[in-house]
N, C-alpha and C positions, 0 to 999 in steps of 0.2 A: 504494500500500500504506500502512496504516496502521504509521506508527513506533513507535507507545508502548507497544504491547506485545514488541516486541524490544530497547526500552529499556527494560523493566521486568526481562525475561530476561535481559539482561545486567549490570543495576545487581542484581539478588537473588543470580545465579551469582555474583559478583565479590565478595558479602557471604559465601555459601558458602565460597569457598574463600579468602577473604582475600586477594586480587589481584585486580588489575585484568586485564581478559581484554583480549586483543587487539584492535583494529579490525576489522569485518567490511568486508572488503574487496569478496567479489561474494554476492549473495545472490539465490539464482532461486525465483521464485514459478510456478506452472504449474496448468495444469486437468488433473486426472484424473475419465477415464472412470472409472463402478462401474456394474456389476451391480445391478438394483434390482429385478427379481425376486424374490420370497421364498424363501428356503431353497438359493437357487443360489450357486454361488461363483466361477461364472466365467461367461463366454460366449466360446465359440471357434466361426468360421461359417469357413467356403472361400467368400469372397466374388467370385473372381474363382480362374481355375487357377494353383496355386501362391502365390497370396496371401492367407493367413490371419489373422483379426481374432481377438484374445485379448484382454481385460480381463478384469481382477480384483477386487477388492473396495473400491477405488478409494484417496481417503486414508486409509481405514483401516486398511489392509492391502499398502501400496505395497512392502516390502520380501519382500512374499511373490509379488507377480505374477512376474517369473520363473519363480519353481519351478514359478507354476501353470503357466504356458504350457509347462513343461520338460516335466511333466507330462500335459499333455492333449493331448500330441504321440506319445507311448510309448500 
């Protein structure tokens, strides 16, 4: 991973708020699946019985997959 832009994010926030911010002690990097389909917002398939494949809109939208998949399950 490239450092310099989370030491730039940390020396600007630290300028922000006037303190030094902590140590980042563990920091996870990861691949997200997306949908690249047009105009779709998810893909849910039964790839196997009982085993369901659900992706969402991948880094864009990472904190909304849950609901999608909460969703396309109702």
């Amino acid at each position: 991973m490239d450092e310099a832009p989370y030491r730039h994010l940390l020396r600007v926030a630290a300028e922000l708020l006037g303190a030094r911010l902590p140590p980042v002690e563990r920091r996870w990097a990861g691949v997200y699946s997306e949908v690249t389909e047009p105009g779709r917002l998810y893909y849910r398939a039964e790839v196997a019985p009982g085993v369901v494949v659900v992706t969402g809109p991948g880094g864009r939208g990472m904190t909304m997959s849950p609901a999608i998949a909460e969703e396309s399950f109702t």
